[in-house]
MDAnalysis code that builds the backbone (N, CA, C; Angstrom):
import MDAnalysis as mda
import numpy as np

u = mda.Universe.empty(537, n_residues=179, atom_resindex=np.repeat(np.arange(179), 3), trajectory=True)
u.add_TopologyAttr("name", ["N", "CA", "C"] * 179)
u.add_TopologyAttr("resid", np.arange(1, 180))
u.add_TopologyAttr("resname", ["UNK", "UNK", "UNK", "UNK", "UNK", "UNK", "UNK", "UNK", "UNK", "UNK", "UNK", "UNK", "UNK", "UNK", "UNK", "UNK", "UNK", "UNK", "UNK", "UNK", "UNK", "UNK", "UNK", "UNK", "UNK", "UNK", "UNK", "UNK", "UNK", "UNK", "UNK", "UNK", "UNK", "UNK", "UNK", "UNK", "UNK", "UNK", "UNK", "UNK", "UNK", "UNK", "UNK", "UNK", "UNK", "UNK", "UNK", "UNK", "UNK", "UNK", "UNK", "UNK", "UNK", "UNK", "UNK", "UNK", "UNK", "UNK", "UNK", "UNK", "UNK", "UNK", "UNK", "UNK", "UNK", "UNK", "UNK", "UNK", "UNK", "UNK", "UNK", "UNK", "UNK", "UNK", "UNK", "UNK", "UNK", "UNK", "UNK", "UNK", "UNK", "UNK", "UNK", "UNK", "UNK", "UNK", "UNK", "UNK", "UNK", "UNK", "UNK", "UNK", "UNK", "UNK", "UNK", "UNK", "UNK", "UNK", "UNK", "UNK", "UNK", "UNK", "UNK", "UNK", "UNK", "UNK", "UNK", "UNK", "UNK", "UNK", "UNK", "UNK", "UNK", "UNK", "UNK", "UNK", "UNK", "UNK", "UNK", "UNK", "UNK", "UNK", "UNK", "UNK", "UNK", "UNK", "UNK", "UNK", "UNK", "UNK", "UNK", "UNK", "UNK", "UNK", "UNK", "UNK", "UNK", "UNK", "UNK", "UNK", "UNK", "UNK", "UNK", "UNK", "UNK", "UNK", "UNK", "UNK", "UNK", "UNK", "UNK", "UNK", "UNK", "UNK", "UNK", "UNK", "UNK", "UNK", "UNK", "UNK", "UNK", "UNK", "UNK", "UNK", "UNK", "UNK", "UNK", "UNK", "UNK", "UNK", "UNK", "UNK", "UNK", "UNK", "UNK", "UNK", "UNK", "UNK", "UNK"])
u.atoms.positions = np.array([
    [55.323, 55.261, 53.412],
    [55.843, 56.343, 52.588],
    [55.916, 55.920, 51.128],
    [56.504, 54.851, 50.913],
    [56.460, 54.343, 49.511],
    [55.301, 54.128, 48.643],
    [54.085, 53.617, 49.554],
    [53.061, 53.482, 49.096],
    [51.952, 54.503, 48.801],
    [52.411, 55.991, 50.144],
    [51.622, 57.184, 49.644],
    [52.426, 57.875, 48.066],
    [53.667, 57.355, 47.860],
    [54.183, 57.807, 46.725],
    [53.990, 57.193, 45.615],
    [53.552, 56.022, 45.478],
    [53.272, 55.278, 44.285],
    [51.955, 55.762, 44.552],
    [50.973, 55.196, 45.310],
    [49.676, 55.950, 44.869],
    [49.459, 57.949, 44.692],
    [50.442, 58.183, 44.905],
    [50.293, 59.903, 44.624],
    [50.495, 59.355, 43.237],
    [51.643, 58.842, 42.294],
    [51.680, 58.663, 41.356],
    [51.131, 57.923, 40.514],
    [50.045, 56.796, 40.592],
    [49.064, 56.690, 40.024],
    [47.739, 57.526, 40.460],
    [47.622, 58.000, 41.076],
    [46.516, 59.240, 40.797],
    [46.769, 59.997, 39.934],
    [48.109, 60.672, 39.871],
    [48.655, 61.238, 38.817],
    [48.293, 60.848, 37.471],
    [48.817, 59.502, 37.250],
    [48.714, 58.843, 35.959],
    [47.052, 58.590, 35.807],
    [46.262, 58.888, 36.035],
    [44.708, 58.143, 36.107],
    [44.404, 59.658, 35.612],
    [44.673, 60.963, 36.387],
    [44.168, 62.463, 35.876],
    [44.657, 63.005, 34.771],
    [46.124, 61.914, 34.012],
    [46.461, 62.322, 32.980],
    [45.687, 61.992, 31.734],
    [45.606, 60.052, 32.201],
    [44.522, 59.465, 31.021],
    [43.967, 58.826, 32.359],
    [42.461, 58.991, 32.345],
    [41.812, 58.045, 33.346],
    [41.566, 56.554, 32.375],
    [42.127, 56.550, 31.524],
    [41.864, 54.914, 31.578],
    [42.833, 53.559, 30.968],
    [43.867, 54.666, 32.125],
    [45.333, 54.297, 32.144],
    [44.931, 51.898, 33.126],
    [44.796, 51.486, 32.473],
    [44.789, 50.299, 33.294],
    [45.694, 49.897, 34.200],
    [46.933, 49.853, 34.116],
    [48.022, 49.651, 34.924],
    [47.802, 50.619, 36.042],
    [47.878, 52.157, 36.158],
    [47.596, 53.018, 37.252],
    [46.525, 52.247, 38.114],
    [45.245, 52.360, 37.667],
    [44.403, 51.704, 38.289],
    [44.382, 50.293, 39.062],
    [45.211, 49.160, 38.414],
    [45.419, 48.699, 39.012],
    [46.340, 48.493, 40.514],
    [47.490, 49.631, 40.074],
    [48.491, 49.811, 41.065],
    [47.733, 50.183, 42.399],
    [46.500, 51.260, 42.339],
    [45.806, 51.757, 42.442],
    [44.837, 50.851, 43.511],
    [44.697, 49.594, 42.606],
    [43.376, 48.527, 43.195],
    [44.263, 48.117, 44.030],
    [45.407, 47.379, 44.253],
    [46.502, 46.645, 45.228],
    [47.066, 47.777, 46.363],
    [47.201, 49.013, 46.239],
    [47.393, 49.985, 47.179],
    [46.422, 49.787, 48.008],
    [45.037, 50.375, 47.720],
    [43.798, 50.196, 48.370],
    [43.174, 49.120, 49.237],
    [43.698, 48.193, 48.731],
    [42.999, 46.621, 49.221],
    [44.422, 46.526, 50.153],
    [45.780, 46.695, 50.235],
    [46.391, 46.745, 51.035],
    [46.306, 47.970, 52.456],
    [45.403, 48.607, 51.813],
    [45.061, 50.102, 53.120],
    [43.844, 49.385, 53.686],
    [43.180, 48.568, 53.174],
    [41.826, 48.064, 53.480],
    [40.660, 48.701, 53.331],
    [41.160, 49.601, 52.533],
    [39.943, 50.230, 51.503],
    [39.601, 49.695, 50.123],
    [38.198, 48.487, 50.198],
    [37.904, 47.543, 49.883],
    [36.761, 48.045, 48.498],
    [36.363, 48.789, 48.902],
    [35.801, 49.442, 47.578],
    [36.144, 50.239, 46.557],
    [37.055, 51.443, 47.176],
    [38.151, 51.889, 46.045],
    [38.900, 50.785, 45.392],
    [39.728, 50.008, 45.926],
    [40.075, 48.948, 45.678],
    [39.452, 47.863, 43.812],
    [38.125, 47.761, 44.293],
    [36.972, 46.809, 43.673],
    [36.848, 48.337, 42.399],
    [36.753, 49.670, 42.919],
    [36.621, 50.671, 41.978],
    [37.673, 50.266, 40.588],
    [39.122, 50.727, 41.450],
    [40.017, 50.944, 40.287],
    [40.014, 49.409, 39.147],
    [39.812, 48.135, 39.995],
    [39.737, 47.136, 39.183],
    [39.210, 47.127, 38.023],
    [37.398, 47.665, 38.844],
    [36.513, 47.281, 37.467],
    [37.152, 48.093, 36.310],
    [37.577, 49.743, 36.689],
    [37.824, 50.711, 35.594],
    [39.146, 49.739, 34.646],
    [39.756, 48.897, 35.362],
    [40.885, 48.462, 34.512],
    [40.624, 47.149, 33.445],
    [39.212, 46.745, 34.290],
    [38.847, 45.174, 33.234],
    [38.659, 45.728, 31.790],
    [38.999, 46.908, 31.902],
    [38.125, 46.899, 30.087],
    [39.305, 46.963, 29.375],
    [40.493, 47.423, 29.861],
    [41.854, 47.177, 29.123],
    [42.929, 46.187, 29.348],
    [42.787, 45.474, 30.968],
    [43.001, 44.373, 30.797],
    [42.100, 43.394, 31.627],
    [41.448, 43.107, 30.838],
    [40.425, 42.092, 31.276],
    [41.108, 40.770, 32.341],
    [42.448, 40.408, 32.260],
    [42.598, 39.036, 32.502],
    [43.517, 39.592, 33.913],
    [43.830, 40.693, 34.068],
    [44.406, 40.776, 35.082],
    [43.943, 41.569, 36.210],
    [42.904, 42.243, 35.888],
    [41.954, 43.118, 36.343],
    [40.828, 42.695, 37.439],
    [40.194, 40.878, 36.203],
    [39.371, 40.246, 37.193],
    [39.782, 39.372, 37.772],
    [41.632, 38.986, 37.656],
    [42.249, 38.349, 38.809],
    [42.283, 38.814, 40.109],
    [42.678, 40.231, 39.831],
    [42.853, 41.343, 41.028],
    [41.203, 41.376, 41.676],
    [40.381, 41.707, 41.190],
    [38.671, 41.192, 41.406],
    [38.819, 39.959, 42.021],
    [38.600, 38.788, 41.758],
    [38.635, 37.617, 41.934],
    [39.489, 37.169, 43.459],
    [40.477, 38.198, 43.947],
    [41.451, 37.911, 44.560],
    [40.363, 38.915, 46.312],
    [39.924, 40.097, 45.972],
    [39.497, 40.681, 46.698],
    [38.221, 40.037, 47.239],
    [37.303, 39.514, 46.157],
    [35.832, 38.578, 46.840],
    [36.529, 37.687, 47.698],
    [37.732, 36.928, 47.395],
    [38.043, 35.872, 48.359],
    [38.916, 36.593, 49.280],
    [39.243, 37.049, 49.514],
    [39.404, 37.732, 51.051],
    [38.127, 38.064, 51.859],
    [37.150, 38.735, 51.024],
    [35.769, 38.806, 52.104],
    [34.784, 37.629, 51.966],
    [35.629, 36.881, 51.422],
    [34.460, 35.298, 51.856],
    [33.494, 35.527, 50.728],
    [33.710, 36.268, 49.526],
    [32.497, 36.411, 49.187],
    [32.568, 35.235, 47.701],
    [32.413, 33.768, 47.934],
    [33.061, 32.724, 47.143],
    [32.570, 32.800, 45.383],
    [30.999, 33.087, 45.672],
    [30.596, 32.697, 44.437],
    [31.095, 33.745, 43.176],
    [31.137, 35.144, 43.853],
    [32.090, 36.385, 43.346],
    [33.328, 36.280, 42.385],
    [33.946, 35.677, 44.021],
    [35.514, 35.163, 43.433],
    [35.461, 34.480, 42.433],
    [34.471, 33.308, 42.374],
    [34.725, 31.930, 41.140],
    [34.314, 32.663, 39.997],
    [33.545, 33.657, 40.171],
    [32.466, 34.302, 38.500],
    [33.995, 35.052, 38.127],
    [34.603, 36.254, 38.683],
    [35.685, 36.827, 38.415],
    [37.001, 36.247, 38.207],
    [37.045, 35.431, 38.865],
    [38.510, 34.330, 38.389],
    [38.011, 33.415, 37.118],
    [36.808, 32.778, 36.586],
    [36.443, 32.344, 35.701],
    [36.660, 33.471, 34.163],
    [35.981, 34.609, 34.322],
    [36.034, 35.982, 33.320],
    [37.723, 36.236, 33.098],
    [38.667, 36.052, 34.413],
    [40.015, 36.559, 33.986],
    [40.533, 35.307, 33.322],
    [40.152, 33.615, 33.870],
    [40.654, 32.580, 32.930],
    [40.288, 32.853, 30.699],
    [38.815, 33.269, 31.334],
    [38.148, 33.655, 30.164],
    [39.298, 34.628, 29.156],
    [39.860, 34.874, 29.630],
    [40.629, 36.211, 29.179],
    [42.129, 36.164, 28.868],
    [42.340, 35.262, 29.446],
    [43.892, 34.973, 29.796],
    [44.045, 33.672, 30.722],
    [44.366, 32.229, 29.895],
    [44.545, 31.108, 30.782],
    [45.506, 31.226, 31.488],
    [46.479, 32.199, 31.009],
    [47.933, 31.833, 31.839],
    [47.556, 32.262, 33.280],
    [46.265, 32.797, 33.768],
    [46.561, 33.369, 35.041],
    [46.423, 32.455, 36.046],
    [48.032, 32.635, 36.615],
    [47.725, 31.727, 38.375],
    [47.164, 32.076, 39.164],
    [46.922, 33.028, 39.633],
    [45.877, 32.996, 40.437],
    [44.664, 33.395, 41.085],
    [44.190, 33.335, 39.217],
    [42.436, 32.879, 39.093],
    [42.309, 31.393, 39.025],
    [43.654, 30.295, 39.001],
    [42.880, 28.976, 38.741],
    [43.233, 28.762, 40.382],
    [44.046, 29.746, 40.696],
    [43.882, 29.208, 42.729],
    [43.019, 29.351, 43.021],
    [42.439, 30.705, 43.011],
    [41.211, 30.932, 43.527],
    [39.879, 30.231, 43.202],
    [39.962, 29.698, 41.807],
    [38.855, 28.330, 42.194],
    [39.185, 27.100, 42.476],
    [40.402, 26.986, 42.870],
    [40.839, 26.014, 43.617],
    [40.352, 26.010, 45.409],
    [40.437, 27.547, 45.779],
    [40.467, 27.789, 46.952],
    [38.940, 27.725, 47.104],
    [37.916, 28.472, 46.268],
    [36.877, 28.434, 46.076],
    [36.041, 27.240, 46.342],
    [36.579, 25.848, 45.273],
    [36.022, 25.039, 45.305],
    [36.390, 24.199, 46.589],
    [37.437, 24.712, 47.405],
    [37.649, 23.265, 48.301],
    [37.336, 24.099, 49.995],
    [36.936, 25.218, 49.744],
    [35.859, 25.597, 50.783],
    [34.698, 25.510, 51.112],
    [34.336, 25.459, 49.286],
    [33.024, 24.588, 49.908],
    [32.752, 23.137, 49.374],
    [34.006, 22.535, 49.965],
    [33.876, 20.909, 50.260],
    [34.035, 20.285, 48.816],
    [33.949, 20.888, 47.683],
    [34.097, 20.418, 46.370],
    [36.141, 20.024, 45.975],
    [36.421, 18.958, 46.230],
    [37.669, 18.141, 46.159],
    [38.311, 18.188, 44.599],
    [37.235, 17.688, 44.248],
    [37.893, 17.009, 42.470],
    [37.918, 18.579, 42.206],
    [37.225, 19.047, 41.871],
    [37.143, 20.390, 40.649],
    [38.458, 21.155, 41.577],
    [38.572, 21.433, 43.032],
    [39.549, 21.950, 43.337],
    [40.870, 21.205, 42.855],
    [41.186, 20.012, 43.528],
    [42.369, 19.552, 42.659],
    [42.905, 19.959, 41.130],
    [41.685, 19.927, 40.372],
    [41.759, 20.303, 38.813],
    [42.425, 21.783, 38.619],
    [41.475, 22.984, 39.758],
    [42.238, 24.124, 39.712],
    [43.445, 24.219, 40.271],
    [43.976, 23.763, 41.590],
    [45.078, 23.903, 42.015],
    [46.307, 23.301, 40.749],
    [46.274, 22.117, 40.494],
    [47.138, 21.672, 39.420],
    [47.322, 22.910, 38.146],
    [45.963, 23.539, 37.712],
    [46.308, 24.242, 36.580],
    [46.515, 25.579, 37.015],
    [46.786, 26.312, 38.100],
    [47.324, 27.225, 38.594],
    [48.964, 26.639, 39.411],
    [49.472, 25.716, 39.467],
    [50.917, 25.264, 40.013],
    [51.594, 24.812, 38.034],
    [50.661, 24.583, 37.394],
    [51.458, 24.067, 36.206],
    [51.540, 25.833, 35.264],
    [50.416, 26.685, 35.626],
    [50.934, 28.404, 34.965],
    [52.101, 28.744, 35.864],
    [52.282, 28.297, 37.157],
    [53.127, 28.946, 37.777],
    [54.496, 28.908, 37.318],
    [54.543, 27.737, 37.059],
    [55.927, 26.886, 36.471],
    [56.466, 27.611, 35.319],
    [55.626, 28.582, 34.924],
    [56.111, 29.338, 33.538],
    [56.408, 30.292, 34.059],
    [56.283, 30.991, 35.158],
    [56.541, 32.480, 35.436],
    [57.732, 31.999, 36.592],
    [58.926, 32.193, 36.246],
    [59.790, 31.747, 37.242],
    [60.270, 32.688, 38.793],
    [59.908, 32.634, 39.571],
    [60.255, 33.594, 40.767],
    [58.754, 33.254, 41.525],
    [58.029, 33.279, 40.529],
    [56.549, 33.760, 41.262],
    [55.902, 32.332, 42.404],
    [56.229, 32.943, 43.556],
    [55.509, 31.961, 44.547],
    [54.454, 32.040, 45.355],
    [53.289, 30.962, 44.987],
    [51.778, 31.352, 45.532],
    [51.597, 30.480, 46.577],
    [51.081, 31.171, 47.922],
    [51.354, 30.722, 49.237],
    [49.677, 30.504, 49.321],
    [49.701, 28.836, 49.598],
    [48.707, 27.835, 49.874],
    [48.452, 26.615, 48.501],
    [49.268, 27.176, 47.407],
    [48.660, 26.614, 46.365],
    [49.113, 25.074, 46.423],
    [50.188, 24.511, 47.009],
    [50.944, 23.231, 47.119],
    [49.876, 22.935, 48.627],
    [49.781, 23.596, 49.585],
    [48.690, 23.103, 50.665],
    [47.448, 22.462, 50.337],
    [46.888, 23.455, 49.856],
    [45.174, 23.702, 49.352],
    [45.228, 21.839, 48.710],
    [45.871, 22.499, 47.447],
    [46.035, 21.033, 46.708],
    [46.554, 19.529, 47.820],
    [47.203, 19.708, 48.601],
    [47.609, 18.599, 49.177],
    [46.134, 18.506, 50.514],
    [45.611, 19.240, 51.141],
    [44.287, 18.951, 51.907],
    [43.381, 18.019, 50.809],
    [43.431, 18.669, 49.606],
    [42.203, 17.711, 49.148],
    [42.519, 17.046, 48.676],
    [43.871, 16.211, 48.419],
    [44.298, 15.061, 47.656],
    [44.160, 13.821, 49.329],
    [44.328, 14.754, 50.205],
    [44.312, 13.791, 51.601],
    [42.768, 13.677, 51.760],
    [41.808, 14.835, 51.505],
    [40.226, 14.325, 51.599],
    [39.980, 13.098, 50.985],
    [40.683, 13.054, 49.339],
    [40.217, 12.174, 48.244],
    [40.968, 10.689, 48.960],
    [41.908, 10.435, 49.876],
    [42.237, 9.355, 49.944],
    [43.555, 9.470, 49.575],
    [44.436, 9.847, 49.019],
    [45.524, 10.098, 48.162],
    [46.740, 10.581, 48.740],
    [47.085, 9.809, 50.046],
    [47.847, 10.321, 50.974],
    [49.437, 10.721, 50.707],
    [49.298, 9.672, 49.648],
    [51.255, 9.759, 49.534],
    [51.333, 11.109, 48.003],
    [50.464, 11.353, 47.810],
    [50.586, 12.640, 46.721],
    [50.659, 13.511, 47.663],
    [49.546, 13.591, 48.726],
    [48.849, 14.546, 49.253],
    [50.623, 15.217, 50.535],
    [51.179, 14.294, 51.048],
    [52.667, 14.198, 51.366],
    [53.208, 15.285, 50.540],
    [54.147, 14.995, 49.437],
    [54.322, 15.466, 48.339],
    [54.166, 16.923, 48.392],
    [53.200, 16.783, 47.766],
    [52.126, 18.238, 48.087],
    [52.554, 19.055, 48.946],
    [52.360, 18.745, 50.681],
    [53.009, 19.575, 51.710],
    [54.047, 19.886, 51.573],
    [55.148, 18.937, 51.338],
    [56.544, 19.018, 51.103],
    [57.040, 19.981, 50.392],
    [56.220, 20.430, 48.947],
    [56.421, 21.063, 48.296],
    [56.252, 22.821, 49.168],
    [55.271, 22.862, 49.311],
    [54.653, 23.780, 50.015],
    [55.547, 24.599, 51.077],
    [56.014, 23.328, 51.882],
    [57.337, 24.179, 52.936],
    [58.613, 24.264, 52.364],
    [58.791, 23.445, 51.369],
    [59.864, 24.029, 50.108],
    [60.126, 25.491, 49.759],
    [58.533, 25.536, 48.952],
    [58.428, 27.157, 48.511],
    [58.277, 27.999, 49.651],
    [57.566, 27.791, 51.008],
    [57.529, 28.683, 51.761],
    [58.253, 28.137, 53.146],
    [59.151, 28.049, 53.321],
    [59.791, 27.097, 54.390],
    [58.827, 27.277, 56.149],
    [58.203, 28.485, 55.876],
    [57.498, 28.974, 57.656],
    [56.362, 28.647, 57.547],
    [55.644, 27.769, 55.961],
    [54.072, 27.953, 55.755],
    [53.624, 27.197, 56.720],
    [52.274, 28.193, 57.565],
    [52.104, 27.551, 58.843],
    [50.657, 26.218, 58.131],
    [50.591, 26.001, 57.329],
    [49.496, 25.620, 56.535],
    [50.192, 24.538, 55.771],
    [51.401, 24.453, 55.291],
    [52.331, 23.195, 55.000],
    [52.330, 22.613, 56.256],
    [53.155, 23.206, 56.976],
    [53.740, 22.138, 58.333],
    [52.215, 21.707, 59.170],
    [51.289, 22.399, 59.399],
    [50.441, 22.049, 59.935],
    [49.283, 21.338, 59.512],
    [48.974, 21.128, 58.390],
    [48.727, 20.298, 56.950],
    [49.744, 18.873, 56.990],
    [50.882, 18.780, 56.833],
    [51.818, 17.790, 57.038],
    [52.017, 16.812, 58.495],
    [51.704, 17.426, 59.719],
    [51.674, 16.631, 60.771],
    [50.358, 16.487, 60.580],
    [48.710, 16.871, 60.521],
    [47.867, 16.224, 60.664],
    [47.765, 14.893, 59.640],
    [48.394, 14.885, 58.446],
    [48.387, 13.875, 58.090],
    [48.753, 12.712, 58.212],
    [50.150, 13.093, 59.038],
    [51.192, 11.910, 59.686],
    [50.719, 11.676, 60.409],
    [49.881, 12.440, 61.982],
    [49.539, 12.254, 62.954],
    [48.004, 11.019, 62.379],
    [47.204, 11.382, 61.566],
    [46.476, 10.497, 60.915],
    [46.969, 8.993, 60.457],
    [47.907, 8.993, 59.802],
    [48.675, 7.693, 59.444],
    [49.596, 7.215, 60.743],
    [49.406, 7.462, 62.040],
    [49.936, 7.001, 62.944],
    [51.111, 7.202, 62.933],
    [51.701, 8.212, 62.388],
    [53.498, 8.441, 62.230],
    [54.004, 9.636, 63.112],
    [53.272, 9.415, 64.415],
    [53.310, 10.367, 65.427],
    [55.000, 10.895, 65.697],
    [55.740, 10.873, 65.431],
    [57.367, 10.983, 65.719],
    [57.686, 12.255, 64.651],
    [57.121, 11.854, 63.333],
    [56.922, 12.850, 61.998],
    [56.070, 13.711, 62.230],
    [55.255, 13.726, 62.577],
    [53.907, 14.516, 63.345],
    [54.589, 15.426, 63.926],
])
């Protein structure tokens, strides 16, 4: 109900000025939450031209839900392009890069999407302390990579991706009891 009422009301706002950016976006996150994936990708693009940096986050955010990686990294790159502060366009080439097996450059993004985060206080991004701690444990880097998890079930105390991230590592270091 809430959501046929906010989107009744950005339709509204889009037939008043169609190139209302905010409507549209409200618009793109309604849609992609109905799983209507192209309206969705619609209202975005109409919004990159007024806000570019939050527009091809919202872009950037939808390719990586359909796996579609190289997408995500071009559109999360255009919204960094636009606006560094955004967290999470530097997740998403964090997430980007450490799916397909690329460690370092992911580490680099995860860190500079957990250090924007740190400026926006409330805002908590679920995998970004994981992601980063898998590939600090690929690189060898176990007692960061610790850390890392820790953090992770901190911010999300149920993350099934912290805790399960955190015993394979223990279970790896033979600390089967912690495991």
């Amino acid at each position: 109900l809430i959501e046929s009422k906010a989107e009744a009301s950005g339709v509204k706002v889009v037939k008043i000025d169609p190139t209302h950016a905010g409507a549209h976006l409200a618009l793109a996150r309604i849609d992609a939450a109905l799983g209507r994936q192209e309206r969705a990708l619609r209202h975005a693009e109409l919004a990159s031209v007024a806000q570019p940096g939050e527009a091809f986050e919202t872009l950037a955010e939808l390719m990586l839900r359909q796996d579609r990686l190289k997408e995500a990294a071009d559109y999360a790159r255009r919204s960094l392009d636009a606006d560094r502060s955004r967290v999470l366009s530097a997740f998403v080439l964090g997430e980007v890069a450490r799916r397909q097996g690329h460690c370092e450059p992911a580490v680099t993004a995860y860190r500079q999407a957990i250090d924007a985060q740190r400026l926006r206080r409330g805002l908590v991004v679920r995998n970004v302390h994981a992601g980063l701690a898998d590939c600090l444990a690929r690189l060898g880097q176990e007692a960061e990579s610790e850390k890392e998890f820790l953090s992770e079930i901190e911010a999300i105390p149920h993350s099934r991706e912290g805790r399960t991230g955190l015993a394979i590592l223990y279970r790896s270091q033979g600390r089967d009891a912690e495991a």
